[in-house]
C-alpha positions in Angstrom: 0.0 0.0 0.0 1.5 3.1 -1.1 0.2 6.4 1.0 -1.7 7.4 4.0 -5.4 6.2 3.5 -4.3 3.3 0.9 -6.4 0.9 2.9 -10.0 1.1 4.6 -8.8 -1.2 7.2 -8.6 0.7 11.1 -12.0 2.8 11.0 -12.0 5.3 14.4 -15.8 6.2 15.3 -16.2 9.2 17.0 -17.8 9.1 20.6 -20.3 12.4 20.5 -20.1 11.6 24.5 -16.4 13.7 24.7 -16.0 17.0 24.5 -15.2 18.0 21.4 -12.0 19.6 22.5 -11.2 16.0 23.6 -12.4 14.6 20.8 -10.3 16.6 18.5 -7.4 15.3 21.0 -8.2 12.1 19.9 -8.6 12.2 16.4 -5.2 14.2 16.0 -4.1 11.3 18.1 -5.1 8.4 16.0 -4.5 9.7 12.8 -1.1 10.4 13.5 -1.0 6.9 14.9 -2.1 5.2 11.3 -5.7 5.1 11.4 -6.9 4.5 7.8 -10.9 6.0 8.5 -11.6 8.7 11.1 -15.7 8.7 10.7 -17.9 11.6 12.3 -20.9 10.8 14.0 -22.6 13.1 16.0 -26.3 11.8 16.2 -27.5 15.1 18.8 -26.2 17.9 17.2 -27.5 20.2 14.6 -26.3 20.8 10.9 -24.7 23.4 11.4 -22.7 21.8 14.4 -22.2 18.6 12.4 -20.2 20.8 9.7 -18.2 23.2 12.1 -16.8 19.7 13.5 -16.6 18.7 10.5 -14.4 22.0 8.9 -12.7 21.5 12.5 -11.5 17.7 11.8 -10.8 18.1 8.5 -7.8 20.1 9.1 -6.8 18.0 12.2 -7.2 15.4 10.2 -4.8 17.1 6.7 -4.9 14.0 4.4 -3.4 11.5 6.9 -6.2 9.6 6.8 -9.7 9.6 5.2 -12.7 11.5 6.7 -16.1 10.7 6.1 -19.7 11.6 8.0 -21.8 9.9 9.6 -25.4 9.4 7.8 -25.4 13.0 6.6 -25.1 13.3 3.2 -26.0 17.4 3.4 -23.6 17.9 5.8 -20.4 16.4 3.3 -21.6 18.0 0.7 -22.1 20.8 2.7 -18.4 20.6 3.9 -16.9 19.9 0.4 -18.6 23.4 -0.4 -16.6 25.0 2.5 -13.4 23.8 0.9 -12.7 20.6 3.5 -11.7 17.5 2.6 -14.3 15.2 3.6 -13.6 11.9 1.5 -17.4 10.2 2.2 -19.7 9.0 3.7 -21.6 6.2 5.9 -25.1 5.5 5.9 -27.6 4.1 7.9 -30.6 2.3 6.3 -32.8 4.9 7.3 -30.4 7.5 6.0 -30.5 8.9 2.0 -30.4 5.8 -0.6 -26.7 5.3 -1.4 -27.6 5.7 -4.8 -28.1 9.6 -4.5 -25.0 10.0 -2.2 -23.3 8.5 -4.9 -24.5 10.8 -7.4 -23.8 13.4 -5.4 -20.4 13.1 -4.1 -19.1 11.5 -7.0 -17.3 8.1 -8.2 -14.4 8.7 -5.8 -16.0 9.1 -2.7 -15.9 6.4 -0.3 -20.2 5.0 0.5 -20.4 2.4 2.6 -23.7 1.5 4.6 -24.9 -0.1 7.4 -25.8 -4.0 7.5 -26.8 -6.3 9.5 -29.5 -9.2 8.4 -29.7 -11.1 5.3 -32.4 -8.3 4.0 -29.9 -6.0 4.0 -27.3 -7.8 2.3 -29.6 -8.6 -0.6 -30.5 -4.8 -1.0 -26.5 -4.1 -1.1 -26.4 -7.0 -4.0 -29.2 -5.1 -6.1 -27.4 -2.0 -6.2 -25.4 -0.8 -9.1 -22.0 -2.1 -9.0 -19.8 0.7 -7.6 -22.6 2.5 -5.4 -21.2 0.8 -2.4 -17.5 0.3 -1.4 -18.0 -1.6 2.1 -20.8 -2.7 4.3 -20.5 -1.9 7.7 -21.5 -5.1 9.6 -22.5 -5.5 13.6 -22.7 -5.0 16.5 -20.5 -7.9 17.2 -20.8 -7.6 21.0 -23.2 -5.3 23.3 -21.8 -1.6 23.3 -23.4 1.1 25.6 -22.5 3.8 22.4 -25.3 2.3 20.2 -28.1 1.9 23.0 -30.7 1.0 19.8 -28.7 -1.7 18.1 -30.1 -4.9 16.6 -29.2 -7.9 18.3 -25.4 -8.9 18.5 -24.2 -10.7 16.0 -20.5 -12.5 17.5 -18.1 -13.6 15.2 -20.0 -16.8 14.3 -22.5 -14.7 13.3 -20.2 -11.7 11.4 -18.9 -14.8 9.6 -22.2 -15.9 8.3 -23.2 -12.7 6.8 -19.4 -11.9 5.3 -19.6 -15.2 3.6 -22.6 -14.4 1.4 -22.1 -10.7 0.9 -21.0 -9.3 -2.3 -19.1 -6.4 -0.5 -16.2 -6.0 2.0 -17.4 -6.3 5.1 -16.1 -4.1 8.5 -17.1 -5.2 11.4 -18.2 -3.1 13.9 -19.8 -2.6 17.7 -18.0 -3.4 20.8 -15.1 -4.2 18.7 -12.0 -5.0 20.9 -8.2 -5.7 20.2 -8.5 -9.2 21.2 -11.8 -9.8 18.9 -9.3 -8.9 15.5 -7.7 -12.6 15.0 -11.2 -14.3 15.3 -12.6 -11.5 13.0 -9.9 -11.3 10.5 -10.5 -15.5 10.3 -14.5 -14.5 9.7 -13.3 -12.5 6.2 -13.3 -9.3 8.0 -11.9 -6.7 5.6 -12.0 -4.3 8.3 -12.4 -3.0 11.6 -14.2 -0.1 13.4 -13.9 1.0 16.9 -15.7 4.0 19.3 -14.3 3.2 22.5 -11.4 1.5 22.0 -9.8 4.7 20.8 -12.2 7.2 22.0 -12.0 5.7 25.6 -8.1 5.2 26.4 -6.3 7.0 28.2 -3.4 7.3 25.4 -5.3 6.8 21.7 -2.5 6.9 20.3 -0.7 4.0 21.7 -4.5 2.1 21.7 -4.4 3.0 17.6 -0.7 1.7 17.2 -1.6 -1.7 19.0 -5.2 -1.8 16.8 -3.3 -1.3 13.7 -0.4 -3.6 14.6 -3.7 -6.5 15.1 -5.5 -4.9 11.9 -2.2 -5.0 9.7 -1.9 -9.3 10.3 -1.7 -11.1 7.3 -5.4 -12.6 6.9 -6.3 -8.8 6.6 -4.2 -7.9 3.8 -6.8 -9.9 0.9 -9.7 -9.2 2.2 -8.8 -5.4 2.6 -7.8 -5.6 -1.3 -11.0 -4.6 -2.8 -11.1 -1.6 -0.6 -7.6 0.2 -1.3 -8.7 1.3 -5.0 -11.8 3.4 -3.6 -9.6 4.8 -0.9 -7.1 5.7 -3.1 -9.2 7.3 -5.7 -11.0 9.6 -2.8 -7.5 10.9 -1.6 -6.3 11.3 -5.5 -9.4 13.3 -5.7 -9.3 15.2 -3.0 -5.4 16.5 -3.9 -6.9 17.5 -7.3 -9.6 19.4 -6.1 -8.3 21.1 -2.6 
């Protein structure tokens, strides 16, 4: 892999529980530490506060990784307008059909969407090849920064739905460092933590040992299908900044 953000592999979820003063702390933190994703969420906030934080992080962030936002397709597009670099975008299912933030952000964005039941993986498979570059699959365990989730799947289950789906899959929810070897054995291409990161006392040493687990062999084929998207979205964003 050639470049910061080559790979789609070590995804940081914010925690909208820290003060964003903290939080940018934290970000600076893990993107210096090799984080591939930094994704905003921020499910309380207004618009507007979703894209100052999103302005803010973008420059703490400056290329070393990839930024996207959290279900709000306005609010990258939104940014991009402001003149930040804000590489994508993960949706929900309730959120905008992939489809338009495609269209709207363009073939080098990064899309990926939330999925976690068989229903879901069969609406990713009827999509138009290149909509979607990963599905975001979980919870795998309980976590107290998703109160709403759908049942946990484990990593039986994780390896159920990544063995039918016609997308890389990242796992996600209650994801910890000891959970990577079983996951990367499931056909996880990815993985993406909240507390991990958000909720050490040093995020940057908690990235470097997450990365060291994410950048094990069984990772590097299954992460293969996501390094051309990532790519293209920093290329992108170098042309147009």
């Amino acid at each position: 892999m050639s470049g910061p953000g080559a790979r789609l592999a070590l995804h940081l979820v914010t925690d909208d529980r820290l003060p964003f003063d903290r939080l940018r702390e934290v970000v600076d933190a893990a993107a210096g530490a090799g984080v591939d994703v930094v994704q905003l969420r921020a499910k309380s906030v207004t618009a507007r506060e979703l894209l100052r934080q999103a302005l803010v992080l973008s420059d703490v962030v400056d290329r070393r990784c990839l930024l996207v936002v959290n279900d709000r397709v306005d609010v990258a597009v939104a940014a991009r307008d402001a003149g930040a670099r804000v590489d994508g975008v993960h949706l929900g299912q309730t959120d905008l059909p992939p489809e338009t933030a495609r269209r709207l952000l363009g073939a080098h964005a990064v899309v990926g969407w939330t999925a976690n039941s068989a229903g879901h993986r069969e609406a990713a498979s009827a999509l138009p090849p290149g909509t979607l570059d990963y599905l975001g699959v979980g919870v795998i365990r309980p976590t107290s920064t998703k109160p709403d989730h759908p049942p946990a799947l484990g990593v039986d289950g994780f390896a159920s739905f990544a063995d039918g789906s016609p997308l890389p899959c990242v796992a996600i929810g209650g994801v910890g460092i000891d959970d990577i070897p079983g996951l990367r054995a499931a056909g996880a291409a990815g993985i993406a933590v909240v507390s991990a990161i958000c909720g050490a006392e040093d995020p940057a040493a908690a990235t470097r040992a997450l990365r060291e687990a994410a950048d094990a062999p069984a990772l590097e084929a299954d992460a293969s299908a996501l390094e051309a998207a990532a790519a293209l979205a920093l290329e992108a964003a170098t042309v147009t900044r």
